[in-house]
N, C-alpha and C positions, 0 to 999 in steps of 0.2 A: 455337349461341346467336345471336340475333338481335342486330344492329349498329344502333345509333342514327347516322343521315345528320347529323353537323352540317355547322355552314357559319357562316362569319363574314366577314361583308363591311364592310370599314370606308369608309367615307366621311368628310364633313366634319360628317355630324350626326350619328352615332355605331355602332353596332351592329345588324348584323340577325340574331337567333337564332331556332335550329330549336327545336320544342320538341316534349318527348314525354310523353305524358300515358298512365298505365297502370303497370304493378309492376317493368320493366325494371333489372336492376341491372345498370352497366357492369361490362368488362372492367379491371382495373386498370389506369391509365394513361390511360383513354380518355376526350374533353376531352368532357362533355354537359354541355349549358347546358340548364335546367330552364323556360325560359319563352321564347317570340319573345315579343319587343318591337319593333314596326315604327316606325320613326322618317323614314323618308325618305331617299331617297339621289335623289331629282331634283332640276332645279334651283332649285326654291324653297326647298328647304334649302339646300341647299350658298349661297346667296346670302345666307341668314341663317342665320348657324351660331347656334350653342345657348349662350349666356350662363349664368352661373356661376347656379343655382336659379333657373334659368328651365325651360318646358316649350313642346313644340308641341303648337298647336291644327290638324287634329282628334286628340283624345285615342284613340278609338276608328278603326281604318281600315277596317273592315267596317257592313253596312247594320243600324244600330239604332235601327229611326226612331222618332220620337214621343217621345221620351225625359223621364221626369218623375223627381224624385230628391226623395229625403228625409233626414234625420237622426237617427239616435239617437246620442246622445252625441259618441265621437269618431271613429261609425260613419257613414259614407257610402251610399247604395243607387241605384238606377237601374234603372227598369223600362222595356220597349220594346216595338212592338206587333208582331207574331208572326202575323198573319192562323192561316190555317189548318192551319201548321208547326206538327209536334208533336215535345217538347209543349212551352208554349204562354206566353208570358210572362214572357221571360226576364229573370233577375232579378242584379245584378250589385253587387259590394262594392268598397268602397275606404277609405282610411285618409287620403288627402288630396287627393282629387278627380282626380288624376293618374294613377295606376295602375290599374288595376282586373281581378279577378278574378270567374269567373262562381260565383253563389250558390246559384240554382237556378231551378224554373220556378214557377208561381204556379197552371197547367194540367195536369192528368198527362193528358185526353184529352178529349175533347168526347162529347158525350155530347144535344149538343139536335138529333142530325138522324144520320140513317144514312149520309147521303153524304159525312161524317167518317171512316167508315169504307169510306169507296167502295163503297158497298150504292147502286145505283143513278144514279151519278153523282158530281161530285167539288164541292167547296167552296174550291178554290183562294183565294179574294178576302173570305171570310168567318172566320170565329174569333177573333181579338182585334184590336181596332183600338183606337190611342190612348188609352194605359195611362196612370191614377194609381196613386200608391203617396205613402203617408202614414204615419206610426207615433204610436201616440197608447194611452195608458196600459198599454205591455206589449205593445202587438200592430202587427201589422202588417196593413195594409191595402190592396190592390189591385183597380182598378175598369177594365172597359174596356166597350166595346160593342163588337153584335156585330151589321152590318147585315145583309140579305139583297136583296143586287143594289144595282151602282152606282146612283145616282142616285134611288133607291126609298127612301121615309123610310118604314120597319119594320126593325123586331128587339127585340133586348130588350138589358137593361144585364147586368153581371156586377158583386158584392163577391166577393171572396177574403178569407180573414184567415186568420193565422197568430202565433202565440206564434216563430217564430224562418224567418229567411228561409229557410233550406235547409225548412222545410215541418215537418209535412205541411200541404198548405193547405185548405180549409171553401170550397167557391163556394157566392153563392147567386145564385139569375138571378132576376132582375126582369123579369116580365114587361111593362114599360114600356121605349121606345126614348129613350136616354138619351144623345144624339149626343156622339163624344169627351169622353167626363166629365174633371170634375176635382174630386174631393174633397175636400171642405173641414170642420176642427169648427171650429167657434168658440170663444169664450170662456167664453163663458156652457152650455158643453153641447152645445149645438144642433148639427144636421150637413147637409150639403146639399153639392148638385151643381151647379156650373155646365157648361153644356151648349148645345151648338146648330152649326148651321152657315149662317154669316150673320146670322138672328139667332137674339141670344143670351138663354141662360133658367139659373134658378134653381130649383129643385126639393130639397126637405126632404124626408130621410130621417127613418128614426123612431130613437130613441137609439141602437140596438142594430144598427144597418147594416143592416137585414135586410128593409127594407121602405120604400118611398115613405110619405110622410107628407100630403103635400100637392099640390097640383095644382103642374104651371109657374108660375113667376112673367118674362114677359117683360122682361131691364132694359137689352139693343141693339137695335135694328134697323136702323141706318146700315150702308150699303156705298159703298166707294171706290171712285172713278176713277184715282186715284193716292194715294202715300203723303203725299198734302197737297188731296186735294181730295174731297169727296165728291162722291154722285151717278153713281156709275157699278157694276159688277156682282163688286167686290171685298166678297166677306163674310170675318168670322172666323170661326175655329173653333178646336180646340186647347186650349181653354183650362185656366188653372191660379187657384185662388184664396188669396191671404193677407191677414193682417190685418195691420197693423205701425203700430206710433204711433197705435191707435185707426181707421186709414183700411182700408177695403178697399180691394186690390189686383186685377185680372184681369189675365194677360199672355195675350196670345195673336195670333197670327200671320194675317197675311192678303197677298193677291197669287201666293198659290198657291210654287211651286220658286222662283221668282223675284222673292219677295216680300220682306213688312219685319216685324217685329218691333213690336206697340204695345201701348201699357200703358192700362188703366181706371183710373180712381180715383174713390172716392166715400166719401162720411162714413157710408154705410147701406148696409148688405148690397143693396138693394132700390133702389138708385139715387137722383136722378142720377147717372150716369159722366160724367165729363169723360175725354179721352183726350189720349194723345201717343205720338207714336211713337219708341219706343227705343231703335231700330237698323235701319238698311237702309244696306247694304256687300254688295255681290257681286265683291271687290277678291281675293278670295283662291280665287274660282273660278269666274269669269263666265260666264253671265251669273245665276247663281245666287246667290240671295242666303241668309243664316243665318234661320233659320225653325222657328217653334215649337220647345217645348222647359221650363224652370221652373225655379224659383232655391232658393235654399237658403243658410240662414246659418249662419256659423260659430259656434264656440264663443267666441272672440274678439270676434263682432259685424259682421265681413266677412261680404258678401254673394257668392255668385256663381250665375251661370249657364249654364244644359248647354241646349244648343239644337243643331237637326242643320241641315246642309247636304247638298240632295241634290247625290250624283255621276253622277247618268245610274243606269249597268246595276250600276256598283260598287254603290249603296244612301244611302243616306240616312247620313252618318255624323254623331257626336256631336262637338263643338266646344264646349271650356270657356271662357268670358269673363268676365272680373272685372264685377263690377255699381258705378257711383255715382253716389251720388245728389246730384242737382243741382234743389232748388227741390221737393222731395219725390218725386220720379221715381227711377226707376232706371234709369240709360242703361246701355249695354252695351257692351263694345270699350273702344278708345278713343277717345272722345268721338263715341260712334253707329260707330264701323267697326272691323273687323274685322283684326289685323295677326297674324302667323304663331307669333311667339314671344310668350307670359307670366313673367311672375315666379311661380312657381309658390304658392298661397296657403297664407297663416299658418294652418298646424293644430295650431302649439303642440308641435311634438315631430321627432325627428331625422329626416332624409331616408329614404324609403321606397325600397327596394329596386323596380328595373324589375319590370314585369308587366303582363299582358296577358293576356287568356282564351286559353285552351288551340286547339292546333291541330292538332299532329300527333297521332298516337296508333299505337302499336305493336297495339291489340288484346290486349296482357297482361291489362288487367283483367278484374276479375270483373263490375264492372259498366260500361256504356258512361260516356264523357267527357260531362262538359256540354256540350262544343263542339259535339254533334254532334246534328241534329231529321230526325224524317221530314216525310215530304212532306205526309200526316197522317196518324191515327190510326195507326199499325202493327200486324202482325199476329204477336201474340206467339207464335205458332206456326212461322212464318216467319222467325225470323231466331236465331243462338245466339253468344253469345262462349263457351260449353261444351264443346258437342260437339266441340270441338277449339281446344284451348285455344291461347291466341296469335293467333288468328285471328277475324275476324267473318264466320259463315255468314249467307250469304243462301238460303234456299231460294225458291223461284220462285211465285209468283200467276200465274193465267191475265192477261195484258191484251192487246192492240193495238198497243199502243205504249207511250213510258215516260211520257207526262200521266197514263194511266192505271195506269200501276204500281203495286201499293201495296210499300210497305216501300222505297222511292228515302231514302237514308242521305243526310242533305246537311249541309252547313255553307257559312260565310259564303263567298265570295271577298272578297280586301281589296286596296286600294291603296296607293301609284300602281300596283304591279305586281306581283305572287305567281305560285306555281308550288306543283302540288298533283300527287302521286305515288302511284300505288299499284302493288302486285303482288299477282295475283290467279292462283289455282290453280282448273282447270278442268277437274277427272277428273272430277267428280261432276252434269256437265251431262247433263241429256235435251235429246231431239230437239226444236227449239222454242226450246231458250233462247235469251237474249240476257241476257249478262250483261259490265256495262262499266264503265266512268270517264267522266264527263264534266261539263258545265256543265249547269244544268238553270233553265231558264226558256222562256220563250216569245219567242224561239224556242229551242230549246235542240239540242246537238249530242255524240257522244261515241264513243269508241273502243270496240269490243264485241269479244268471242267470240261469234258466232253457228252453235248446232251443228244441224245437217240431215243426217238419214240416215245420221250415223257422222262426217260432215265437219265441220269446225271451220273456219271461215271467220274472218279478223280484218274487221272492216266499220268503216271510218269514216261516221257518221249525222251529217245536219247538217239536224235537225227535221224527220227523214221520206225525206230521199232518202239513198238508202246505193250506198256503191261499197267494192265488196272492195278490200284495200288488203294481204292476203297470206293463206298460209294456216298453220293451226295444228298442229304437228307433236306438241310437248309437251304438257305441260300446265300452264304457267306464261307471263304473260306481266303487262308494262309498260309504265305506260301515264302519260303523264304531259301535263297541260294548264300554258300558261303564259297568265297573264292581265293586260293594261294596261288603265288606266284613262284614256288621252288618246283614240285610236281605237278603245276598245271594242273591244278583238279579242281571243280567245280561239285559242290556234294548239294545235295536237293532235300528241302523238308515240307512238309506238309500241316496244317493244325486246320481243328475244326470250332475252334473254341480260342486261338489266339495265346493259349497258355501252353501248352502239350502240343509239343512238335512232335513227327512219326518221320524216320527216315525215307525218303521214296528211290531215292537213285544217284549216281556220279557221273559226272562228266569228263573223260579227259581232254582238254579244250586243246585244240589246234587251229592253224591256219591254213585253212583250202584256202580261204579270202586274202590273200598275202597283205603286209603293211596295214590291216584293216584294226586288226585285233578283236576281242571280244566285250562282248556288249551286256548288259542289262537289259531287258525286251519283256515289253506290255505290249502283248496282243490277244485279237478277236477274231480268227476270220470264220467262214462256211467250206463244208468240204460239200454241199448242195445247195443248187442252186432258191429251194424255197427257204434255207434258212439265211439266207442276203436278209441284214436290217436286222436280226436280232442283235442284243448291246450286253456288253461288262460292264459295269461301272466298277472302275477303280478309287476305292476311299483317300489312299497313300501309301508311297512309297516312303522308305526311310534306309539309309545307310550307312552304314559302322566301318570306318575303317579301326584295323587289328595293328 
């Protein structure tokens, strides 16, 4: 029987647990904690420790960027943009803005271009960008676009809708380019999109989501030199819209990673906006400031807002801040800035048990964790939790390299610091494969079994240049990366036995993949084409947040 790795690390901010996700049932006796909850053990905790119903901001410590949230009842939701990871729009629940659990995805596969399925090429930087999600009489509602090529104004827009977040979800693609939507009904029926980057537009749907109604309606086109001056090459984008006390609202973010936080206001959907800016603080991770993001009211009548902070290679993480209004605005923080610890908000009912989206996973299940996307589309032929049960098969695609791979298994890395494990069993390799653990971005690096002519080589890859680092006798081996978030380093180990790690190599992780961040990555592929159809099995994953 399989053993679930816990670990408990105490600090001054409280708990880090392992968590295992799949049908595992302990040995009697034996201590498993059901969820990690990373809370911090650097020193900006421990300088402020955690007050009696209070919480730390960021809530999330892996990359969920874009972040828009909505309401039903005394339900919570939160959608994030997912580019060309499948699949595709992930969708997250909570009970009082503080905890949160994954819900589902909004995408099961892409479907507008073949290079989704790496038919000719790949889509790395395309698929969802800068999600809304709304719920409004019964349904639920999720909107993002979908450009093609940086800096290139085409593509088209996406609705999603479903009768319950876990799915199944209805896409319909709009053939119109509908930059970072934000979904909006009104009062009276009506529905529309605010949308743009830099300047900013208005666009009516027709009742029923499912089609453009009306041309653009232009209502910004100021751009900033700073967050008090115009006239210079700062535009918004992002945007989110509400109505409240009769006024329309737009929040939306401008100055880029190291930007600020401003709100529109106008008594007509159609403008004038008057503006102000409602938060610019880069205090809590300099020189980055809190940026885009969308609010949400309580049942009580409290307001708050989920807005992300990029971390470099870690990702874009989500940060909860109280909203108040002063002079009819909604500032954010306290008073425009950003401090570590909240009082965690009035949701009318008793304290929610820790939680956090799933991370380790034993492989028990029947079906995969939500923690877990490819790189994109997958190849349902190519991979089995079945065939051997407790394990996740990879069987092998012809590629080059692993950019090219298809079926690369990934999830987040989180901060300040984690460490991600696997063991992987390696009888079932052809000649050709390469099959490993590692980080995956641009640049990306990782520890492999590479087999050639009967030889089993262990190779450490660090985005293309490889140096053998031993060789393989068994058929079993371990493999484990640990990752910081101050110097971005990715450090690489190796074991043949599970007890006795050997250093193999470092990574210093960047973003060629911009807004993507980096990853966690179980793969398999062939660099020939007779070794197509050799398999990994992977035993489990397990990981430690530091």
């Amino acid at each position: 029987m399989k053993k679930i790795l816990t670990l408990i690390s105490s600090a001054a901010c409280g708990l880090a647990m392992l968590s295992c996700a799949g049908g595992y049932v302990p040995e009697a006796g034996t201590p498993v904690f059901g969820d990690f909850t990373y809370t911090g053990a650097d020193a900006v905790y421990e300088q402020n420790p955690l007050g009696k119903d209070e919480f730390y901001t960021p809530i999330l410590q892996g990359c969920y960027p874009d972040p828009s949230i909505c309401r039903k009842g005394d339900d919570y939701y939160i959608v994030c943009s997912s580019f060309a990871i499948n699949p595709g729009v992930p969708i997250f629940h909570s009970k009082d803005l503080v905890n949160w659990r994954m819900a589902g995805y909004a995408v099961e596969r892409y479907d507008d271009d073949p290079r989704y399925d790496m038919q000719g090429g790949t889509l790395y930087l395309n698929g969802a960008w800068a999600s809304t999600i709304r719920y409004r009489d019964g349904k639920f509602y999720v909107g993002f676009c979908t450009p093609y090529g940086w800096g290139i104004e085409k593509g088209h827009f996406s609705i999603c809708t479903a009768e319950r977040p876990e799915g199944p979800w209805e896409r319909t693609v709009f053939p119109e380019y509908l930059y970072d939507p934000g979904l909006f009904f009104d009062d009276d029926g009506r529905v529309y999109v605010v949308h743009g980057q830099g300047t900013l537009y208005i666009t009516e749907l027709s009742a029923d989501v499912k089609s453009v109604k009306g041309e653009p309606v232009e209502i910004w086109n100021r751009r900033f030199k700073d967050s008090a001056t115009f006239g210079g090459g700062f535009g918004m984008e992002g945007s989110h819209m509400y109505k409240i006390d009769g006024k329309y609202y737009i929040t939306c973010p401008a100055g880029g990673t190291e930007g600020w936080q401003v709100c529109l206001r106008s008594d007509n959907i159609y403008g004038p906006y008057e503006h102000k800016v409602i938060m610019q603080d880069d205090s809590s991770y300099p020189p980055n400031g809190l940026h885009q993001g969308g609010m949400v009211q309580l049942e009580n009548g409290d307001w708050w807002f989920i807005i992300m902070q990029d971390r470099g290679p870690i990702g874009r993480v989500p940060c909860l801040v109280p909203v108040t209004w002063e002079d009819g605005w909604p500032m954010l923080g306290v008073g425009g800035r950003d401090v570590v610890t909240y009082p965690k908000p009035d949701v009318g009912k008793r304290a929610q048990p820790l939680s956090a989206p799933a991370t380790s996973d034993e492989f028990d299940g029947k079906r995969l964790g939500l923690q877990w996307q490819w790189n994109h589309n997958p190849d349902p032929a190519r991979w089995s939790l079945s065939e051997r049960r407790g394990y996740m098969r990879l069987r092998a695609s012809r590629a080059d390299d692993l950019t090219t791979a298809r079926n690369t298994l990934t999830q987040r890395v989180q901060g300040p610091s984690c460490e991600g494990s696997v063991v992987m069993e390696v009888s079932g390799l052809e000649d050709g494969n390469v099959a490993g653990f590692g980080i995956f971005e641009f640049p990306y690096a990782y520890v492999c079994v590479r087999q050639e002519a009967g030889e089993r080589r262990i190779v450490m890859c660090n985005d293309g240049d490889e140096r053998t680092v031993g060789l393989l006798e068994g058929d079993r081996l371990w493999v484990r990366v640990r990752v910081t978030d101050r110097d971005f380093r990715a450090m690489f180990y190796y074991s043949l036995d599970g007890r006795e790690y050997h250093p193999a190599g470092e990574l210093d992780m960047g973003l060629g993949l911009p807004w993507t961040a980096n990853r966690f990555a179980l793969f398999n592929f062939s660099t020939t084409d007779g070794g197509v159809g050799g398999y990994a099995d992977f035993d489990w994953f397990r990981f430690t947040g530091k």
